[in-house]
Every structure is written in C-alpha cells, then in structure tokens.
PLY file of the C-alpha trace (Angstrom):
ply
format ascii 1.0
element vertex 63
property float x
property float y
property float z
element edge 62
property int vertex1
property int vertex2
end_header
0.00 0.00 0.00
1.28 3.23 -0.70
1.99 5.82 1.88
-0.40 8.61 0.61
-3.28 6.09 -0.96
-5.55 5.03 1.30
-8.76 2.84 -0.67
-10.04 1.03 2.36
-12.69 3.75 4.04
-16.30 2.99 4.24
-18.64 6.23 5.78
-20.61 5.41 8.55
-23.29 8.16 9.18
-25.72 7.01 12.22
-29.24 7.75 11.82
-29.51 9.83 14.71
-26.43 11.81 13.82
-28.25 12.32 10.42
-30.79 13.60 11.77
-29.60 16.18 14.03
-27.42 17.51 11.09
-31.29 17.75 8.61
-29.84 15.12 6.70
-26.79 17.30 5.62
-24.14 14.35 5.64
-23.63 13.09 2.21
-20.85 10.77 0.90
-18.96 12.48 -1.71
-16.55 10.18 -4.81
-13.19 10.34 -3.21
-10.61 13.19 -4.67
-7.88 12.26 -2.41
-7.92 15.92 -0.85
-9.13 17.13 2.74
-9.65 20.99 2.73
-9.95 22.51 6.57
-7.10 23.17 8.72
-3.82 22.26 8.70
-3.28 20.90 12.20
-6.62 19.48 12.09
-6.11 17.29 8.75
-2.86 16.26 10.14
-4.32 14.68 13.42
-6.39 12.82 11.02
-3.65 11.46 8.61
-1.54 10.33 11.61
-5.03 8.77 12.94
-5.72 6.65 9.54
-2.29 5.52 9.47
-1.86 4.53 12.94
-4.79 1.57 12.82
-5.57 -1.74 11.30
-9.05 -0.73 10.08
-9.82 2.78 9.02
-12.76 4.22 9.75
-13.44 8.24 10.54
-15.99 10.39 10.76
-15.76 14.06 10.13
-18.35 16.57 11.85
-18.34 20.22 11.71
-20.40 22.93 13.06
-23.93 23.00 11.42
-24.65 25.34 8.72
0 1
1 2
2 3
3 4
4 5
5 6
6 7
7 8
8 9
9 10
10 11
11 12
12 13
13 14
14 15
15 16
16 17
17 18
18 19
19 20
20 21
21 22
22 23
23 24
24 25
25 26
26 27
27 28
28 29
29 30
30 31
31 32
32 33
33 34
34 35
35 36
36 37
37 38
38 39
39 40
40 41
41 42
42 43
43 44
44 45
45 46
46 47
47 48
48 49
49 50
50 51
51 52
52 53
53 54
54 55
55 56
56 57
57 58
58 59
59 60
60 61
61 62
C-alpha cells in the first residue's frame, strides 16, 4: 500500500447523527484531498495511518 493512498474507508453516518445535522451528511466520490485546517487534517492522517481498520468520521459545526 502506498503511503499517501488510502482505498479502504467505508462512511458510517448514524441515523440519529443524520438527523440532528437535517440530513446534511452526504458521501462524496473520493478526490484524495481534505480541505480545513492544517493541524486538524494532520491529526487525522496520523489517525488513519496509525490503525488496522480505518474508519473516521468528520463533523463540523452546522450550517
């Protein structure tokens, strides 16, 4: 696997968390970029490369 690809993700969005969010949450076709901030995005590379099975969920503020 290379460093940088990562082809194993599968979204997760609960029903409840749906919801709460007026069914906001949509999967979007992969582009292999994260736009938000820096530190932020970093946390979550280190986090998807530190486990066996990646899974994440991102959640911002609503709106």
């Amino acid at each position: 696997m290379e460093k940088d690809k990562i082809t194993d993700l599968r979204l997760t969005i609960p029903e409840e968390l749906d919801e709460k969010y007026n069914h906001s949450l949509v999967k979007v076709e992969p582009s292999n970029m994260l736009v938000g901030y820096k530190e932020e995005l970093e946390n979550i590379r280190r986090g998807l490369m530190q486990v066996e099975k990646r899974n994440i969920i991102l959640v911002g503020r609503q709106g």
